[in-house]
ZADO-1210 file (C-alpha; in nm, 4 decimals, padded with zeros to 6 digits):
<atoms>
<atom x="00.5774" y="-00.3267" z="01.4231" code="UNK" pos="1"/>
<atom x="00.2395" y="-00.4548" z="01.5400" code="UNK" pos="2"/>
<atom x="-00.1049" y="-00.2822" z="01.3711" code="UNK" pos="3"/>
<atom x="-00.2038" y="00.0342" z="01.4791" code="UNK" pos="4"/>
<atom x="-00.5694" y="00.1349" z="01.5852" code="UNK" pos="5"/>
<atom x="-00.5853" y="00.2950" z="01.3075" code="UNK" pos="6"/>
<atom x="-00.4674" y="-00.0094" z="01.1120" code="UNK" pos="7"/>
<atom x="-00.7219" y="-00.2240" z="01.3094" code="UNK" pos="8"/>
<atom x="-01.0233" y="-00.0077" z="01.2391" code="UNK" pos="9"/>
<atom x="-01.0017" y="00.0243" z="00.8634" code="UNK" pos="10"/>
<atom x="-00.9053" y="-00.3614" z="00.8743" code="UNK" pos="11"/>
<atom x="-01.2276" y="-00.3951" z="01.0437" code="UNK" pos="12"/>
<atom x="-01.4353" y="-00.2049" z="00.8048" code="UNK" pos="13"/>
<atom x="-01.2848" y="-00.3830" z="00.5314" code="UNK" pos="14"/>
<atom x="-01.3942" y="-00.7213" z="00.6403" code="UNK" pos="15"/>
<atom x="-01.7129" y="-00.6102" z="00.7051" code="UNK" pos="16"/>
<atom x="-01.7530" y="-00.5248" z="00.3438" code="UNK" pos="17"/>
<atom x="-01.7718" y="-00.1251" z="00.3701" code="UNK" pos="18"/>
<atom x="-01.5403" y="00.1989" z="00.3801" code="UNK" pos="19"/>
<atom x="-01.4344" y="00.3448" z="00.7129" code="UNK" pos="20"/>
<atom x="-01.5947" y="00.6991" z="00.8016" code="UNK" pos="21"/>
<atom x="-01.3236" y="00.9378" z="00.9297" code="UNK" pos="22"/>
<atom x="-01.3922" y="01.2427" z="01.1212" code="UNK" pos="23"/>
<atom x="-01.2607" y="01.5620" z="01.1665" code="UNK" pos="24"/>
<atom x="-01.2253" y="01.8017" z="01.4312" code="UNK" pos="25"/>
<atom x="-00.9673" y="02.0460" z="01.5655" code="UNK" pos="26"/>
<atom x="-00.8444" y="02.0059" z="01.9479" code="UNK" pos="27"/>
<atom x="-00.9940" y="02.3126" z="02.1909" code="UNK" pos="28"/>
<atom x="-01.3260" y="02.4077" z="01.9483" code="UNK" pos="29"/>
<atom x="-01.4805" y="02.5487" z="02.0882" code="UNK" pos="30"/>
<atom x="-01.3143" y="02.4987" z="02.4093" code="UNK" pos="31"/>
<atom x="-01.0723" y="02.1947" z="02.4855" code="UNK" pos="32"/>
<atom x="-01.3202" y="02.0158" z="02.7105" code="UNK" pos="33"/>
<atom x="-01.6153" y="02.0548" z="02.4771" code="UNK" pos="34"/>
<atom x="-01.4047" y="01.9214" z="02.2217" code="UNK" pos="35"/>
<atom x="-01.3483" y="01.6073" z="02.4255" code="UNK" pos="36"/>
<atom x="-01.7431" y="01.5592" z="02.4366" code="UNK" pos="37"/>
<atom x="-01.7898" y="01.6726" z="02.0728" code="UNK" pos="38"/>
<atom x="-01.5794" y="01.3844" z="01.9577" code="UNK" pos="39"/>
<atom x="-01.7022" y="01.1221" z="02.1778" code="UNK" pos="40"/>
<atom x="-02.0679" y="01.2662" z="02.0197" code="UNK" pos="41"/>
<atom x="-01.8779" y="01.1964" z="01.6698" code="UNK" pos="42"/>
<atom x="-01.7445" y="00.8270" z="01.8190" code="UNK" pos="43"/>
<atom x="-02.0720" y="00.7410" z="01.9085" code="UNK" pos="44"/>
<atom x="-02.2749" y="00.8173" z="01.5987" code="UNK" pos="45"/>
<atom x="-02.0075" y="00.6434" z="01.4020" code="UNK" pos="46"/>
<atom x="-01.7055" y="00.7557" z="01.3337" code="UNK" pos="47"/>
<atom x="-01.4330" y="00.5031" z="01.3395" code="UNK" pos="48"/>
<atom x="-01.1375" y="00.7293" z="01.3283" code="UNK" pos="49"/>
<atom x="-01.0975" y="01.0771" z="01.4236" code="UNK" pos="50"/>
<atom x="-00.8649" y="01.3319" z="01.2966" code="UNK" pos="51"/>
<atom x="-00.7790" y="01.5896" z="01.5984" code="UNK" pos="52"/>
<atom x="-00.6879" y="01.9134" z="01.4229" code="UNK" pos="53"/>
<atom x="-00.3992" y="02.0910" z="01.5765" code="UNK" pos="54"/>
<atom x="-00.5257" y="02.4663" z="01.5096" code="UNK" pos="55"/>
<atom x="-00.3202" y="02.6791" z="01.3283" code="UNK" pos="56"/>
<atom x="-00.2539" y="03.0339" z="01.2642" code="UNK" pos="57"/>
<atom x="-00.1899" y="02.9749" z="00.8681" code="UNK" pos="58"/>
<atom x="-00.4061" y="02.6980" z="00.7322" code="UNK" pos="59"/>
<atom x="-00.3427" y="02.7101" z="00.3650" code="UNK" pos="60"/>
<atom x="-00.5612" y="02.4061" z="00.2562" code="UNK" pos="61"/>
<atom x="-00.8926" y="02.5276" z="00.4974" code="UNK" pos="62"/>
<atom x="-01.1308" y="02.7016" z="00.3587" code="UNK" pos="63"/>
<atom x="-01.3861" y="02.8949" z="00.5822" code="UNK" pos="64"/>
<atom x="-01.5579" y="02.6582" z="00.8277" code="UNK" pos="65"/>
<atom x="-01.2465" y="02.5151" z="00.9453" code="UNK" pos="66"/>
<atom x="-01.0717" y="02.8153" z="01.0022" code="UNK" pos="67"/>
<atom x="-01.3118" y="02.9832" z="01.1805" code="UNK" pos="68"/>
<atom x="-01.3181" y="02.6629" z="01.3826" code="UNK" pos="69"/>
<atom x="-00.9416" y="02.6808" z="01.4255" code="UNK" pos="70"/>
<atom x="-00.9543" y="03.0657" z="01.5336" code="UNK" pos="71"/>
<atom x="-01.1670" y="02.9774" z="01.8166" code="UNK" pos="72"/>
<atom x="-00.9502" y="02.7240" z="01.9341" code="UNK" pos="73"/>
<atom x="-00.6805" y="02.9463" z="01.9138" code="UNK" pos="74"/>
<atom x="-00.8751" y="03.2037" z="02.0838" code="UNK" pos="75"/>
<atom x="-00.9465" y="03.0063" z="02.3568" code="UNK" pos="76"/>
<atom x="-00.5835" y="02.9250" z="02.3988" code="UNK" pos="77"/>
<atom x="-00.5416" y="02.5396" z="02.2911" code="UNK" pos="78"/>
<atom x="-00.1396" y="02.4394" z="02.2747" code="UNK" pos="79"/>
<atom x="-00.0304" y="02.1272" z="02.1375" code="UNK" pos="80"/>
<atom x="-00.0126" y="01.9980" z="02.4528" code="UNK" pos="81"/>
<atom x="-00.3928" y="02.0464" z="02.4659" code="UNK" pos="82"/>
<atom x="-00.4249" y="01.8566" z="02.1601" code="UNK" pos="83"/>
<atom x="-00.2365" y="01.5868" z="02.2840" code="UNK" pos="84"/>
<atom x="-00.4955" y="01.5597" z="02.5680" code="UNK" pos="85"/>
<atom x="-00.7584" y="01.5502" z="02.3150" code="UNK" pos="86"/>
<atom x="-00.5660" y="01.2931" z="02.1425" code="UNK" pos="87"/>
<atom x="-00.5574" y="01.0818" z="02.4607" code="UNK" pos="88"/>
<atom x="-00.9482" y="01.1153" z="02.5415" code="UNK" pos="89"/>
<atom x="-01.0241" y="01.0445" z="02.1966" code="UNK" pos="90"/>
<atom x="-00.8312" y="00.7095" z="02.1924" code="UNK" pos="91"/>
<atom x="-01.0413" y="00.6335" z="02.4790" code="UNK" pos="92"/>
<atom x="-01.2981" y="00.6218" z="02.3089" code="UNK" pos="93"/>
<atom x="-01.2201" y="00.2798" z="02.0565" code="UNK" pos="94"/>
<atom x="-01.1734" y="00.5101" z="01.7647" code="UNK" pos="95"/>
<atom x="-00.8442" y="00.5444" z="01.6032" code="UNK" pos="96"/>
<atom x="-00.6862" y="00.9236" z="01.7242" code="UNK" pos="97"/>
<atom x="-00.5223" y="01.0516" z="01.4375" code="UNK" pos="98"/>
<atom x="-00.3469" y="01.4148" z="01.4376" code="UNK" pos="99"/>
<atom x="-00.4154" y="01.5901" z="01.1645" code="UNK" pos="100"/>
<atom x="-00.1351" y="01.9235" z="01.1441" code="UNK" pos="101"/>
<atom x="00.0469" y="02.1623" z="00.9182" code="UNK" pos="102"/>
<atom x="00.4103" y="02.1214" z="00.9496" code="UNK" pos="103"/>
<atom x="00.5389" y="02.3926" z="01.1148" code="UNK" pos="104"/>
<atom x="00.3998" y="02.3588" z="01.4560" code="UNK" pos="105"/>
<atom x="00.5377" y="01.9793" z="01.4806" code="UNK" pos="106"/>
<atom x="00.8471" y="02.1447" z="01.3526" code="UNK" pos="107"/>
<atom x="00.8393" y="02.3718" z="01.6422" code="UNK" pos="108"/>
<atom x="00.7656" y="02.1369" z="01.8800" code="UNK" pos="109"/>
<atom x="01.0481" y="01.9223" z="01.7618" code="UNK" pos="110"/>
<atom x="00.9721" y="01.6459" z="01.5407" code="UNK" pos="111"/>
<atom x="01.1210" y="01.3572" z="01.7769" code="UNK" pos="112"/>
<atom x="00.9501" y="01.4493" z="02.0539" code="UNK" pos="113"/>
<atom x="00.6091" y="01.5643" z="01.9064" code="UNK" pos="114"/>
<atom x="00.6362" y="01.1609" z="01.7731" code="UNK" pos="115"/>
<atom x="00.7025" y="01.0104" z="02.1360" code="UNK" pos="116"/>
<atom x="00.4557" y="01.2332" z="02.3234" code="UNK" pos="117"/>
<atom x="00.2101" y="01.2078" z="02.0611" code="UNK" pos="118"/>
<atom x="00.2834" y="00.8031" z="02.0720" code="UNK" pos="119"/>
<atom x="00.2376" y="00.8289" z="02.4754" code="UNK" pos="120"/>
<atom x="-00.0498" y="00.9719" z="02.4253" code="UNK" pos="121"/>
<atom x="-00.2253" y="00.6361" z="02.2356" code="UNK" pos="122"/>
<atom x="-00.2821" y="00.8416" z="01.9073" code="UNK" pos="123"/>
<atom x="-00.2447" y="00.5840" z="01.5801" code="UNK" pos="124"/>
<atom x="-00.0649" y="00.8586" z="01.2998" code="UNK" pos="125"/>
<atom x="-00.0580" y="01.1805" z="01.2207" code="UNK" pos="126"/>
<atom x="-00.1430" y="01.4028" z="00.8510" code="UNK" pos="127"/>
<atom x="00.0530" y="01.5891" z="00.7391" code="UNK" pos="128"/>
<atom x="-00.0789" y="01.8103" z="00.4552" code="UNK" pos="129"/>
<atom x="00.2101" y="02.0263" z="00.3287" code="UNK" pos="130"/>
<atom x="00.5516" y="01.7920" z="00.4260" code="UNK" pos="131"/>
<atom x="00.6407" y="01.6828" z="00.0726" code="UNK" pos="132"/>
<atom x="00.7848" y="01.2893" z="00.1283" code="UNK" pos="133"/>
<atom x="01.1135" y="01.3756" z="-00.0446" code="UNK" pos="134"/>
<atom x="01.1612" y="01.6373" z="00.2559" code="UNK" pos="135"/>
<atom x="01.0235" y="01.4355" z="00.5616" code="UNK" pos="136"/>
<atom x="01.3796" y="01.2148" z="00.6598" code="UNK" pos="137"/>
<atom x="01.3901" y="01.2863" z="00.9697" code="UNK" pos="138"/>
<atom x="00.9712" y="01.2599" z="01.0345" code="UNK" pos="139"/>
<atom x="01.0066" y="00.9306" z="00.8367" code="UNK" pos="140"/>
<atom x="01.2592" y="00.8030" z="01.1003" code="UNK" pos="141"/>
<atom x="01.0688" y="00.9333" z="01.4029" code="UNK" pos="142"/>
<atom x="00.7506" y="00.7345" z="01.3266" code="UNK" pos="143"/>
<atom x="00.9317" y="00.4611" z="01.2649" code="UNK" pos="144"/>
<atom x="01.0517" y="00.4923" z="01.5953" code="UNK" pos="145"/>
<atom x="00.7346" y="00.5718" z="01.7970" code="UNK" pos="146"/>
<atom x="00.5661" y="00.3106" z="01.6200" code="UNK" pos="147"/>
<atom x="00.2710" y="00.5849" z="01.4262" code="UNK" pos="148"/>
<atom x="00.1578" y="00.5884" z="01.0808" code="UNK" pos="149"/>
<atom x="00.2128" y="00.8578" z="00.8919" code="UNK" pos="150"/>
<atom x="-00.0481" y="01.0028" z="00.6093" code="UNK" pos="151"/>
<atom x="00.0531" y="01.2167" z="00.3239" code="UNK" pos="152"/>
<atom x="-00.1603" y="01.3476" z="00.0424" code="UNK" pos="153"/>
<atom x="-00.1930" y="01.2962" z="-00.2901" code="UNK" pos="154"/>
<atom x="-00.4218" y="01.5071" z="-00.5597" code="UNK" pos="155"/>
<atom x="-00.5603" y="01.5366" z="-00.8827" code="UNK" pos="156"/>
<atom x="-00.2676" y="01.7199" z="-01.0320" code="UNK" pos="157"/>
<atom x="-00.0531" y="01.4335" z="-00.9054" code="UNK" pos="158"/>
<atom x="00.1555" y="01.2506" z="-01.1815" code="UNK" pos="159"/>
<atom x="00.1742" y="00.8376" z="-01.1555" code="UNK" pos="160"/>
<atom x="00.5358" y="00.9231" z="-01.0231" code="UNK" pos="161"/>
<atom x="00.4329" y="01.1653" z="-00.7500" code="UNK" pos="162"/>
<atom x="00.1556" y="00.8769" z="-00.6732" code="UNK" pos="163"/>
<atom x="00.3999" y="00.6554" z="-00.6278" code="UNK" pos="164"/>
<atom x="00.6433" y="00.8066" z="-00.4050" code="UNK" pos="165"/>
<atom x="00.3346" y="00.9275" z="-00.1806" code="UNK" pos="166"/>
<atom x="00.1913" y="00.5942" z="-00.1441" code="UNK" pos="167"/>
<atom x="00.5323" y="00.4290" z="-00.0740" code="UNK" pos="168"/>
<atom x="00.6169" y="00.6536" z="00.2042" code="UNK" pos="169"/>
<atom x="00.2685" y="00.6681" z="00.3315" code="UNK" pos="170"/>
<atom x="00.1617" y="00.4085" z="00.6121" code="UNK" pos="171"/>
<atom x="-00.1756" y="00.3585" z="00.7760" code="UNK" pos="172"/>
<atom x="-00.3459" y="00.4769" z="00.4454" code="UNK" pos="173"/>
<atom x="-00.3413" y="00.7843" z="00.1716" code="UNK" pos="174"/>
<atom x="-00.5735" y="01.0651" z="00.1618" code="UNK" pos="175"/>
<atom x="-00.6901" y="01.1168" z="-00.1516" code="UNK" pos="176"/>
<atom x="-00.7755" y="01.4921" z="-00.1937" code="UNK" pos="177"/>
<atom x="-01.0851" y="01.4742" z="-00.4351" code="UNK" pos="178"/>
<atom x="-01.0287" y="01.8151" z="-00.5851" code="UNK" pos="179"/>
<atom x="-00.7986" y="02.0669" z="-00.6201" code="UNK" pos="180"/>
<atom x="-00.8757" y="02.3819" z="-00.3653" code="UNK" pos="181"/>
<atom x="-00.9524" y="02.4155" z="00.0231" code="UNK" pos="182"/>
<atom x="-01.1700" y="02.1968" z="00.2269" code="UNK" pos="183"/>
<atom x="-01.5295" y="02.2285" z="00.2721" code="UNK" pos="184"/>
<atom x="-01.9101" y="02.0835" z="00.1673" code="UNK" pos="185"/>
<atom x="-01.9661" y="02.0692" z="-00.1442" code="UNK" pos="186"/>
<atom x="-02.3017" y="02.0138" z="-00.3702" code="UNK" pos="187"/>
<atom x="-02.1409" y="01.7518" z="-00.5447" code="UNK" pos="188"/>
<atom x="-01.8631" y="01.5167" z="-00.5058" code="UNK" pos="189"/>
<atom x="-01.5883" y="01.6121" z="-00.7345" code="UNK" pos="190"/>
<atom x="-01.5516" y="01.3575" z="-01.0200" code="UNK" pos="191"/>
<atom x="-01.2098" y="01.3961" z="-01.0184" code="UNK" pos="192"/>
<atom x="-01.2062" y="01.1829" z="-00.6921" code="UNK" pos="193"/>
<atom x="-01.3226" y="00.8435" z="-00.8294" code="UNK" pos="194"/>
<atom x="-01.0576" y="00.8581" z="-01.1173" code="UNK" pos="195"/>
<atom x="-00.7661" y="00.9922" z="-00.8588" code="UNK" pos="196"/>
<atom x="-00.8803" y="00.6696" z="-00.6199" code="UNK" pos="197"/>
<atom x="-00.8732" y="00.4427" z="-00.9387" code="UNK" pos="198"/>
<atom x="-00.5217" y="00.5727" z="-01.0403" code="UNK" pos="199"/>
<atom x="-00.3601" y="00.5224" z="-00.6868" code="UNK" pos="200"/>
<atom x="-00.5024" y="00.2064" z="-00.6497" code="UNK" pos="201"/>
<atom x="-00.2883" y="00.1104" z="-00.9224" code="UNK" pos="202"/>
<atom x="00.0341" y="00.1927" z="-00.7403" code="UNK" pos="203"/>
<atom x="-00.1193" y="00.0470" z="-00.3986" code="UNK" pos="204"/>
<atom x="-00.2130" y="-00.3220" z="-00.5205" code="UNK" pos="205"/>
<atom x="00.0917" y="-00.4820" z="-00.3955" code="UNK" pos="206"/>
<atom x="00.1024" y="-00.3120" z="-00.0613" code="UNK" pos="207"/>
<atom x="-00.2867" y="-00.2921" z="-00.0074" code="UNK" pos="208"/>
<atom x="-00.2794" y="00.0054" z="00.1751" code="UNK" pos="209"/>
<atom x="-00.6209" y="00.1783" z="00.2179" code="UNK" pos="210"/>
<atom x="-00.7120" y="00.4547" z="00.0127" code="UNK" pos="211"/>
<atom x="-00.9131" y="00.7395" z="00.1961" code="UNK" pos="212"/>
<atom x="-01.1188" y="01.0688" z="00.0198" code="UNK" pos="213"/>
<atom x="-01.1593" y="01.3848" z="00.1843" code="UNK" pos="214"/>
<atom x="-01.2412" y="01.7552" z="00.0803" code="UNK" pos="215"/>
<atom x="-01.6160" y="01.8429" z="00.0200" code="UNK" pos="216"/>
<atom x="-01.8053" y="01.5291" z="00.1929" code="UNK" pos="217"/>
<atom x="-02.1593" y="01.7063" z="00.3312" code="UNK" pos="218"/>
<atom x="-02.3705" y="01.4182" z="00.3559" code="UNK" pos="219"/>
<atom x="-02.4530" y="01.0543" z="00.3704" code="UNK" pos="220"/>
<atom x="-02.5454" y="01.0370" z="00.0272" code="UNK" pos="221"/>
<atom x="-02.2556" y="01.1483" z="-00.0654" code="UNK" pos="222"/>
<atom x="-02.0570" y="00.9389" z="00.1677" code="UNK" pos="223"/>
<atom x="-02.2046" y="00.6244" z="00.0303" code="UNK" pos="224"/>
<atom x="-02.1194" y="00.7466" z="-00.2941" code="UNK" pos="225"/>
<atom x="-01.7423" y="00.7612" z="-00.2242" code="UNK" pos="226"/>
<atom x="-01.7589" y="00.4292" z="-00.0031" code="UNK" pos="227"/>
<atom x="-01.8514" y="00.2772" z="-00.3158" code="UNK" pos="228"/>
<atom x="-01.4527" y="00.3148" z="-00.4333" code="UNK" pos="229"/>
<atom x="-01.2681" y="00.4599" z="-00.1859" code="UNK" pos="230"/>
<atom x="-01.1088" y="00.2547" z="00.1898" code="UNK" pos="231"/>
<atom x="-01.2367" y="00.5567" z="00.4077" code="UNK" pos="232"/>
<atom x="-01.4486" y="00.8940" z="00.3817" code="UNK" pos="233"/>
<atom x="-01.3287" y="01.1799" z="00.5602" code="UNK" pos="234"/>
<atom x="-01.5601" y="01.4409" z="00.6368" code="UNK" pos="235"/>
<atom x="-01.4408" y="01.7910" z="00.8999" code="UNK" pos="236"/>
<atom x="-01.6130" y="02.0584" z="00.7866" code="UNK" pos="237"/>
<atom x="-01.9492" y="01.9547" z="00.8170" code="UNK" pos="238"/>
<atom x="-01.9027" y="01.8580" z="01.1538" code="UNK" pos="239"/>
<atom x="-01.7583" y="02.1889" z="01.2390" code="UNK" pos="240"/>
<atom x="-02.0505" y="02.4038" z="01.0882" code="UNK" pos="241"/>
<atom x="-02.3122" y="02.2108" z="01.3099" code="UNK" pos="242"/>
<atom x="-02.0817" y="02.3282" z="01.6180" code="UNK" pos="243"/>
<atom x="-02.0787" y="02.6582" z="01.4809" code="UNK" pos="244"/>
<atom x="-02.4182" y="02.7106" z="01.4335" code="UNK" pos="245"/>
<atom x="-02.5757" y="02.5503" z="01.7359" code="UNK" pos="246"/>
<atom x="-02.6537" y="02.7872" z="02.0311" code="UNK" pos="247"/>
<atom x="-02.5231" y="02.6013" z="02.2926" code="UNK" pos="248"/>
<atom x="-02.3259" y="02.2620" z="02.3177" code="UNK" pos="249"/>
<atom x="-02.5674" y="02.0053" z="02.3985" code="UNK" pos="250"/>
<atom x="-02.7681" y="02.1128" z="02.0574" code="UNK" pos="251"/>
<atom x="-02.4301" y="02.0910" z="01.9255" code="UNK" pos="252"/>
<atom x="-02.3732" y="01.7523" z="02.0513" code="UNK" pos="253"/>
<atom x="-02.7319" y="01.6570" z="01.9545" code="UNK" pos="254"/>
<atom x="-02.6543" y="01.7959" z="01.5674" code="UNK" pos="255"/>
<atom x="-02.3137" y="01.6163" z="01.5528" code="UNK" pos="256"/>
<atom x="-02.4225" y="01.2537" z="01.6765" code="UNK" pos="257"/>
<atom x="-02.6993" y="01.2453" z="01.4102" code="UNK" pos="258"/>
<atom x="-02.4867" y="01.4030" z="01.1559" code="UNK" pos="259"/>
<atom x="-02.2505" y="01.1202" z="01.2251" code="UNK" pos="260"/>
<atom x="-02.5326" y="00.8704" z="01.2215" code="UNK" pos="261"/>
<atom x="-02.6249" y="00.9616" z="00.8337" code="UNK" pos="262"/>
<atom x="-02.2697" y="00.9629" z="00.7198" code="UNK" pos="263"/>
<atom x="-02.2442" y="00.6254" z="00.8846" code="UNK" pos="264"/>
<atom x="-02.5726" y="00.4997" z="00.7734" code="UNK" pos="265"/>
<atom x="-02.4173" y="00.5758" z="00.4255" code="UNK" pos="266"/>
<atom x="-02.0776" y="00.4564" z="00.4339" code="UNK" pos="267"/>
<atom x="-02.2588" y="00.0949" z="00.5706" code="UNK" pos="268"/>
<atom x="-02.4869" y="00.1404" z="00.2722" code="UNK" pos="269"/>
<atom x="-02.2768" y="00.0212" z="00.0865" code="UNK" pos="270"/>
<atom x="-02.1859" y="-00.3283" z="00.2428" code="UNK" pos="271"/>
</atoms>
């Protein structure tokens, strides 16, 4: 299979002696087009992959900014096909289009064809947060046939076995969740993330496949303090609050470009 985008980008990054920044925003907030423009915003301050969030009515691992994010996409009616349009203007842009998505809608969608369509569509991989790797067979053999990387997580609590089965069935790269609970900024990075990066690093050194940290990211010192160890640094929510709290969407645009610019500013920091 040849490399991905998403393989490409975070190859890039690598050689150029830094960590990738990864951003995150779900399709249709706060409307599908806006999204389109919010992400190009993102694209352009720096972001070298974007996770597209496929809004969901039950987002166990989001804590409050993305899910009121997610209700107004839902609100405003965004279907996965939607998504999959943001996915497609978003790998116009040069940046990797990931899909980031509980399990259950691709389930509904059917898992084949979400793969194919969401293949058509140019998008690199998709996240899955909750499909355990034991129980993704058939998810396993549809990205193998559409050619996508696929992205489980692994966490704190995970034991060097769980690490290892993750890591073996991931492709593209791991998340690393840096702490146990839901997404959001934090203070502080957790300091459980530079041990859980150190520990799957052990089970990646063969393979080499990048290891990324998300959960609790809020700003670019912060992000150069996780490129310091980690592949990639995935921030979403802080990107959704500026959307939220601007009062209209060229102050939003305005708010996410430069928010992108110090996250990338820090993430390069470290070169």
């Amino acid at each position: 299979m040849s490399a991905t985008t998403l393989q490409r980008r975070l190859g890039e990054a690598r050689e150029a002696g830094r960590a990738a920044l990864i951003g995150y925003l779900p399709a249709g907030f706060p409307d599908v087009e806006s999204s389109i423009k919010v992400i190009e915003a993102m694209v352009e301050g720096g972001c070298d992959v974007i996770e597209v969030g496929l809004p969901y009515s039950d987002p166990t691992m989001d804590g409050p900014t993305i899910q009121k994010a997610a209700d107004r996409a839902l609100a405003a009616g965004t279907t996965p096909k939607d998504v999959l349009r943001v996915v497609e203007a978003t790998a116009r842009t040069g940046a990797a289009a990931l899909v980031m998505s509980y399990w259950n809608p691709i389930d509904r969608y059917g898992v084949t064809r979400f793969a194919a369509d969401m293949a058509a569509a140019g998008g690199s991989g998709v996240i899955t947060p909750d499909l355990l790797p034991e129980e993704a067979g058939p998810w396993i053999e549809a990205t193998d046939a559409a050619g996508l990387d696929r992205v489980f997580l692994v966490a704190p609590s995970s034991t060097d076995e769980r690490l290892a089965l993750t890591t073996d069935a991931c492709r593209g790269f791991v998340y690393a969740a840096s702490l146990m609970g839901v997404t959001g900024t934090r203070a502080q990075v957790a300091g459980t993330a530079k041990e859980l990066v150190t520990r799957t690093r052990a089970v990646t050194q063969r393979s080499g496949l990048p290891i990324c940290v998300g959960l609790g990211i809020s700003n670019g010192a912060q992000a150069a303090e996780v490129a310091g160890y980690a592949d990639g640094v995935i921030v979403g929510a802080g990107f959704c609050q500026r959307v939220l709290d601007a009062p209209d969407l060229e102050t939003a645009l305005t708010a996410v470009r430069s928010f992108a610019q110090e996250l990338a500013e820090g993430v390069r920091g470290r070169a």
